[in-house]
Steps between C-alpha positions, in 0.01 A plus 500: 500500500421748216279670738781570722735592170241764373438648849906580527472610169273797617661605817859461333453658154869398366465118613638306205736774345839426526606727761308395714601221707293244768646308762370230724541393826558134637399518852484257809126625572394338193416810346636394153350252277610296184206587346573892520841425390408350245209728332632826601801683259761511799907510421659435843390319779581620874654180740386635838742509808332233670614216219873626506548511861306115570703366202794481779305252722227376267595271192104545406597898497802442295300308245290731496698778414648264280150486315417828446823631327483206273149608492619850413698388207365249367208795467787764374441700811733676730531436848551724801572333850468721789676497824834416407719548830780290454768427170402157604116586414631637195743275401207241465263688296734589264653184433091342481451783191332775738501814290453811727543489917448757737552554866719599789799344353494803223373758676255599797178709422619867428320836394535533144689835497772288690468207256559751219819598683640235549424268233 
């Protein structure tokens, strides 16, 4: 895994200060792995769309979800579901300690000169 550390280290030169922040993504693709989570310096962890929107029908899902925010915090990292639609949606991650959320319930993509204006 240090091979992988050093490697970012060259292509992104402020890695490690502390502006500079890393995120990682839980995905349903199996993309993610303990093992990176656990060896590289990330603060928030992404909950993919996919999770959020089973949980409804899927008590596995829910658990899941369930998992990696306790995950997140037992770890002191934030978390950032995406895909929130309904208060509903929201309603649950909040009250199971989800940090940040995003999705259509806030706001629909935009250009940025209109996000500027209006937020």
């Amino acid at each position: 895994m240090s091979m992988i550390l050093s490697i970012f280290s060259t292509y992104f030169p402020s890695f490690g200060k502390p502006d500079f922040s890393l995120k990682w993504m839980t995905s349903e693709q199996g993309e993610s792995s303990l093992a990176m989570v656990a060896e590289m310096p990330i603060d928030l962890l992404k909950l993919d769309r996919y999770f959020l929107v089973s949980a409804a029908h899927s008590k596995r899902h829910a658990e899941i979800i369930q998992f990696i925010i306790q995950l997140a915090q037992s770890l002191d990292l934030h978390i950032l579901a995406e895909g929130v639609e309904t208060k509903e949606q929201a309603d649950y991650l909040l009250s199971s300690g989800c940090t940040f959320a995003q999705g259509y319930l806030y706001g629909k993509p935009m250009p940025a000169e209109e996000f500027l204006q209006k937020y």
